[in-house]
C-alpha positions in Angstrom: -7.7 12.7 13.2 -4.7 13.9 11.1 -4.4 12.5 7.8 -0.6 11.6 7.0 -0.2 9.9 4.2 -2.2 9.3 1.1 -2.4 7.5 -2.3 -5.4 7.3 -4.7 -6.3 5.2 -7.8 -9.3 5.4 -9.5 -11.6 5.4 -6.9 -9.4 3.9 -4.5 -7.8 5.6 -1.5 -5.1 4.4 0.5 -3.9 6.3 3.6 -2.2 6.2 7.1 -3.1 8.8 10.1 -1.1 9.9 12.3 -1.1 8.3 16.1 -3.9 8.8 18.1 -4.9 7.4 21.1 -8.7 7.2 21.4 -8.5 5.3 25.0 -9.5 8.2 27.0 -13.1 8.6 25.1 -13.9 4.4 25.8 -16.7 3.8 28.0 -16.7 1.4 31.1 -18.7 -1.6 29.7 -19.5 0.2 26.7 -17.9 1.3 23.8 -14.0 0.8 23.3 -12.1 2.8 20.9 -9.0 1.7 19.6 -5.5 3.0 19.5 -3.6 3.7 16.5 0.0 3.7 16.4 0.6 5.3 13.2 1.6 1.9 11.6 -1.6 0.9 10.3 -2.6 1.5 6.4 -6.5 1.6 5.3 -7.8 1.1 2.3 -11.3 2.8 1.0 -12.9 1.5 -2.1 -15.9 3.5 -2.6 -19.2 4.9 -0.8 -21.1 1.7 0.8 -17.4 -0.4 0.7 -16.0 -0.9 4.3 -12.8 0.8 5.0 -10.3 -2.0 5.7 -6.3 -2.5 6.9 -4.1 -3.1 3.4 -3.2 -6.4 2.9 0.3 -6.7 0.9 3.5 -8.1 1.2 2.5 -11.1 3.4 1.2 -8.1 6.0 -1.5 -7.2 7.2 -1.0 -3.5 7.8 -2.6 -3.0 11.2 -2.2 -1.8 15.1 -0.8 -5.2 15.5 1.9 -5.5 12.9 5.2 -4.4 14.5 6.4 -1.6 11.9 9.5 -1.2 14.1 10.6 -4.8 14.8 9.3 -6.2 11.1 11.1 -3.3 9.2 14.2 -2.1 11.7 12.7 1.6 11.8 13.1 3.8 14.7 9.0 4.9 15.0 5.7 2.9 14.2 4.3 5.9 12.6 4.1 5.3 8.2 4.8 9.4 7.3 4.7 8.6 3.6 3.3 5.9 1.1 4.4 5.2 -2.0 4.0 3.0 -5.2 5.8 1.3 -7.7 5.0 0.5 -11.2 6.1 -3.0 -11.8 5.4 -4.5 -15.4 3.8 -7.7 -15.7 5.1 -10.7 -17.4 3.1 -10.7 -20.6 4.1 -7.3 -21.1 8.3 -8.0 -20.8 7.1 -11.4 -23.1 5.6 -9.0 -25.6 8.5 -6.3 -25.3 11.2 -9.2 -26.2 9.1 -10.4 -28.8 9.3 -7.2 -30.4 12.4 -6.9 -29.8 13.7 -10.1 -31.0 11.9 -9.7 -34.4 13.4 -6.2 -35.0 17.2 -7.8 -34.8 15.9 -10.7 -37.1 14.4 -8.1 -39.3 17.5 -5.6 -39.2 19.9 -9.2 -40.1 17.8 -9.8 -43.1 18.3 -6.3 -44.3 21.9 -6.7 -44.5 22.1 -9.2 -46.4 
């Protein structure tokens, strides 16, 4: 199994491998192994935590999501991952705060 994309925080890891098909190593009445397409994203928690498919975005990011038809890209396979730091709401609240007080603050000076 090749490991093609990862992402950590903390002790979390987020990652995608690369396609694989497992098919030919499933046993008649026995055990089935699944395919991977490349498309699915797992999330590991810790030691004794299950790894399970990412849920974000109104997705749940396994075999059966269709990367290709969902997103309009040309391959199933997720080569990169990558996240973005969005503020929350208290934090803008406290940043016009501050920044509203510094203008009242800076008018009262003139004067």
């Amino acid at each position: 199994m090749d490991l093609d994309a990862m992402m950590t925080f903390n002790e979390q890891v987020t990652f995608s491998i690369r396609p694989i098909d497992l098919s030919p190593f499933s046993q008649p009445g026995g055990l089935l192994l699944p395919d991977f397409d490349g498309g699915e994203i797992f999330l590991y928690d810790g030691p004794g935590i299950p790894t399970s498919f990412l849920v974000h975005g109104g997705y749940t990011w396994d075999t059966a999501l269709d990367i290709m038809g969902t997103f309009g890209v040309p391959s199933e396979n997720i080569d990169a991952l990558e996240s973005v730091s969005v503020p929350e709401p208290g934090s803008l609240l406290l940043a016009a705060c501050g920044a509203l007080g510094l203008m009242a603050w800076r008018r009262r000076r003139r004067r």
